[in-house]
C-alpha positions in Angstrom: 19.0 -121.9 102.6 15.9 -123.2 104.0 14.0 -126.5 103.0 10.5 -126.2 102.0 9.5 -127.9 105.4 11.4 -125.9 107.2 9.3 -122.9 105.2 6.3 -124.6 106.2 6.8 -124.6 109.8 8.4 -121.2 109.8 5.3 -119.7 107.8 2.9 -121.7 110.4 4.3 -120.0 113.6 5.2 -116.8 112.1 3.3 -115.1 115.0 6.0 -116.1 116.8 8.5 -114.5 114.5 8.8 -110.7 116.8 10.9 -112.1 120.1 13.0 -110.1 121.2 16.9 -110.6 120.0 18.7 -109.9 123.3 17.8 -113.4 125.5 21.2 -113.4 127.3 21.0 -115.3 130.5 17.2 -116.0 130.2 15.8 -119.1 131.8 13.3 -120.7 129.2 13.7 -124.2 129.7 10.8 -126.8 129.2 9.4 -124.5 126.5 8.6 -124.5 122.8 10.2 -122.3 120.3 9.7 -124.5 117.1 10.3 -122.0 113.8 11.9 -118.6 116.0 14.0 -116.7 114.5 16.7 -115.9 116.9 18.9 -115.0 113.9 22.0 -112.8 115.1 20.2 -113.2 118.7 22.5 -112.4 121.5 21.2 -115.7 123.8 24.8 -116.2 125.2 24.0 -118.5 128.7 20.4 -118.8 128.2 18.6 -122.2 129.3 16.8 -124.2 127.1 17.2 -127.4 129.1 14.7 -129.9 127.3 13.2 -127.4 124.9 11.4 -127.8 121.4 13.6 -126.0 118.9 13.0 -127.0 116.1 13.3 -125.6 112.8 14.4 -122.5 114.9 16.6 -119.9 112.6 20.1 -118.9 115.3 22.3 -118.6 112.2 24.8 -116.0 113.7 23.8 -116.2 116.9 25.4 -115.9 119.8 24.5 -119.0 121.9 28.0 -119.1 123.8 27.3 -121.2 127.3 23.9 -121.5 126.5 22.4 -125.1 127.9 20.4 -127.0 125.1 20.8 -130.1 127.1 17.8 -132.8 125.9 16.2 -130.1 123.2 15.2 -130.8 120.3 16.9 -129.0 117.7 16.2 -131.2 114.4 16.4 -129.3 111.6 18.0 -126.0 112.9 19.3 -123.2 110.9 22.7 -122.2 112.6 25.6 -121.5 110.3 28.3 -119.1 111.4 26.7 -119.6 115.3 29.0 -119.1 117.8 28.3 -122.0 120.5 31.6 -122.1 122.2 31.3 -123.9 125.9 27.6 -124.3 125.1 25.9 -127.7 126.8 23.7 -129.9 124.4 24.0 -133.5 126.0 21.5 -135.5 124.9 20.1 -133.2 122.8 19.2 -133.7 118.8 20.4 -132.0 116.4 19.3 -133.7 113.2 19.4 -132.0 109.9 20.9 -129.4 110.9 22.6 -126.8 109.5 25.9 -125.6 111.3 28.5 -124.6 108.6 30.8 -122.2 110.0 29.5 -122.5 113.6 31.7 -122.4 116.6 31.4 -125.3 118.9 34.9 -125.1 120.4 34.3 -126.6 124.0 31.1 -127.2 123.9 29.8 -130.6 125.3 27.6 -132.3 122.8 28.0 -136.0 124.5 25.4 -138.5 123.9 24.0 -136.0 121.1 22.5 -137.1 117.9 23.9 -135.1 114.9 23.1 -138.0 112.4 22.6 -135.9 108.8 23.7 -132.6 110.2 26.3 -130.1 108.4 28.8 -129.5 110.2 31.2 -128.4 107.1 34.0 -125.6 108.4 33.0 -126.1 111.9 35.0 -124.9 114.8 34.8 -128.5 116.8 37.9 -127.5 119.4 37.7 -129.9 122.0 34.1 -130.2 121.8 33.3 -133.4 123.9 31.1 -135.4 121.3 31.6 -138.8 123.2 28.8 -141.4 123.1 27.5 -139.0 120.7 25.2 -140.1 117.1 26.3 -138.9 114.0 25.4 -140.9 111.2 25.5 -139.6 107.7 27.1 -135.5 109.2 29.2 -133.7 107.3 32.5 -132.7 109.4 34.2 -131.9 106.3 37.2 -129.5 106.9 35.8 -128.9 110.6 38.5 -128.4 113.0 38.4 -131.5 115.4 41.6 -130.7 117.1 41.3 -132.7 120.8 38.2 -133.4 120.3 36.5 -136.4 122.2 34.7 -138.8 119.9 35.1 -142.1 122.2 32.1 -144.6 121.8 30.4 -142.1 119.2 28.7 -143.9 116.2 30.1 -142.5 113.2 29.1 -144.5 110.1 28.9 -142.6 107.0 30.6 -139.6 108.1 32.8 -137.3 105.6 35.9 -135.7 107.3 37.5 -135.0 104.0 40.0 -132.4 104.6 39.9 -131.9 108.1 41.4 -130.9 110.9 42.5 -133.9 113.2 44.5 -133.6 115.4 45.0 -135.4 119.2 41.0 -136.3 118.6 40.3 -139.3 121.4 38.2 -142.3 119.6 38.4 -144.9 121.9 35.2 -147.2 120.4 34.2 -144.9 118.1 32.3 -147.0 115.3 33.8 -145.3 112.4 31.8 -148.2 109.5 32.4 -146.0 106.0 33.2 -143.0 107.4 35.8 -140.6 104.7 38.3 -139.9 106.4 40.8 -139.0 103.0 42.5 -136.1 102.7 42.5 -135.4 107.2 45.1 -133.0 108.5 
């Protein structure tokens, strides 16, 4: 679902609302896409190197290899995404929403994920080193060789998941849930 702010900034931009939904390979770095609905959007390899993307609707997208590196991206909607291989050092990723997603691969390291949803999330050796995430929801993700090393963890719930050969080599873990792992 979608929060009343996120309504809000959705509603404000909504002349935005009619981009295209084929962005594979494009080059729009630097720029500001706060609210677009990229839902079901086929942006596989695009760059938005140090975009504004917030609020921004890619539930179902396909942002495989796409470079999000030092975006924005508080408060994104992006639940059953696939973002396998995809690049987002650096980048934030507060509040958002990413049940379901796919993030096998992807390198997330010195991201901040601190509130987001990752429940049921493919997290296949994703490289989330260094990485924020205080407060996330990484309940029954699949963290299989996953790289968490140095990440700050506190409050995290990984009831019921997947863990398996995960590196955590100073990872702050300070009451995270970890019953109930695989």
């Amino acid at each position: 679902g979608v929060s009343a702010e996120q309504a809000l900034a959705i509603e404000s931009n909504s002349a935005k609302t009619g981009a295209t939904k084929v962005l594979s390979g494009a080059s729009l770095g630097g720029q500001s896409f706060v609210a677009m609905d990229f839902f079901g959007a086929d942006a596989s390899g695009t760059y938005f190197h140090d975009s504004d993307l917030r609020y921004a609707i890619f539930s179902h997208a396909n942002l495989s290899y796409t470079n999000f590196g030092y975006s924005l991206l508080d408060y994104t909607l992006m639940e059953g995404a696939n973002l396998t291989g995809a690049t987002a050092n650096s980048a934030t990723f507060k509040y958002a929403i990413m049940t379901d997603a796919n993030l096998s691969q992807a390198n997330l390291s010195a991201a901040n994920l601190s509130h987001a949803d990752l429940v049921g999330a493919d997290l296949t050796g994703v490289d989330l080193s260094f990485s924020t995430m205080d407060e996330t929801d990484l309940s029954g993700a699949n963290l299989t060789n996953a790289k968490l090393s140095h990440s700050h963890m506190t409050h995290v719930s990984f009831v019921g998941a997947i863990w398996e050969n995960v590196t955590i080599v100073g990872a702050n873990l300070t009451d995270a849930d970890l019953s109930g792992l695989d």
